[in-house]
N, C-alpha and C positions, 0 to 999 in steps of 0.2 A: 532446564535447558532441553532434556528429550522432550518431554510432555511439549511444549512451543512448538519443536519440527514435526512431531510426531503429528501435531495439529497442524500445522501448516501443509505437510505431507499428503494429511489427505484433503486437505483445500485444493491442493494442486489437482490431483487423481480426481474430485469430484469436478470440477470448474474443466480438466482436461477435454470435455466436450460438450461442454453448456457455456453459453455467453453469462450466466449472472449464475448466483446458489441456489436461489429457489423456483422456479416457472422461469417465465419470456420476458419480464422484466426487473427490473431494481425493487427490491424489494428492502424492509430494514435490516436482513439481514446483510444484505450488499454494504449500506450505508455503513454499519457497525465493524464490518471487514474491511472495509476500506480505511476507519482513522484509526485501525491498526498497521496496514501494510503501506499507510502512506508514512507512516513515523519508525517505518523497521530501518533503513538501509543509514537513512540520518541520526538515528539515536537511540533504536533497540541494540542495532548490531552492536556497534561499539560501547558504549554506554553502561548497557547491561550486559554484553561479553554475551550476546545471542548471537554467535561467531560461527557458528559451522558451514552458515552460505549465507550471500546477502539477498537480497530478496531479488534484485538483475539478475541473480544466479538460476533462478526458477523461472522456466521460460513461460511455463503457463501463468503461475502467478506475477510475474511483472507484466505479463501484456494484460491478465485483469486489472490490475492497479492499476496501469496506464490508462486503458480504455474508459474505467472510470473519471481518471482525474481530468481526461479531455470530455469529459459529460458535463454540459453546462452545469451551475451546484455543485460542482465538487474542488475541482480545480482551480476554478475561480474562486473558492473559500480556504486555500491550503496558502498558511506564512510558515514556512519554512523557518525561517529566520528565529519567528516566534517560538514554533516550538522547538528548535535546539536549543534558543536560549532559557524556554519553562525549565526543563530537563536540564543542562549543562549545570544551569545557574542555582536551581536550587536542590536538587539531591549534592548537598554540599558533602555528605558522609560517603557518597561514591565518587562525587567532582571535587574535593576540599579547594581545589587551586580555582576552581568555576571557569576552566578555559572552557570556548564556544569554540567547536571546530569548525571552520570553515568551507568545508563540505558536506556533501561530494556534488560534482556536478548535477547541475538539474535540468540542461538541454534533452537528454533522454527520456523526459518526462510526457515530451509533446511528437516522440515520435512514433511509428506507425506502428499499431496492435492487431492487425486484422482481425479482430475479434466481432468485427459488423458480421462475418463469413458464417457467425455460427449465425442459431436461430434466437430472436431474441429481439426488441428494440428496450431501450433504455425508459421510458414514460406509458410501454401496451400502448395504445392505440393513441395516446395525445401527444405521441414524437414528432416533434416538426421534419 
């Protein structure tokens, strides 16, 4: 549980003024941070009781996660649905009853990051 914020902590501090982790664009390190923080707030937080903030709580890392998920490829590739019910349904020894929560809202997901403001385009120089 510490070691998780401890890292996310400084995901925040280092992304706090840079648009992506590594240089001016997405790199894999983005991609591999991303299908963790897009599976926190639906199924790390509660799930696995990584409870001390949900990822909304982080203002810098939820506008990163957002900003990616409205980057064509990402967002377009994210079933919610699906993975609460991967997780819900089959870690039966932490889900035994296998309920699927029905959240949380995912409007939030598509709204505004200002994160174009830092430096930085999502594809270097072949961003439409």
């Amino acid at each position: 549980w510490h070691d998780v914020f401890r890292r996310l902590d400084l995901g925040s501090e280092r992304l706090a003024g840079r648009r992506y982790l590594v240089g001016e664009s997405i790199t894999e390190a983005d991609i591999r941070l991303f299908t963790t923080l897009v599976r926190f707030d639906p199924v790390y937080h509660g799930h696995f009781k990584c409870n001390r903030s949900k990822l909304a709580e982080d203002p810098v890392l939820w506008a990163y996660t957002r900003d990616l998920y409205q980057t064509p490829g990402f967002g377009d590739t994210v079933d919610f649905d699906h993975i609460k019910r991967h997780y819900y349904q089959v870690h039966t020894g932490i889900n035994p009853t296998g309920i699927v929560p029905l959240g949380p809202d995912l409007s939030p997901w598509l709204t505004p990051h200002h994160r174009e403001e830092l430096a930085g385009t999502p594809f270097g120089d072949r961003t439409p």
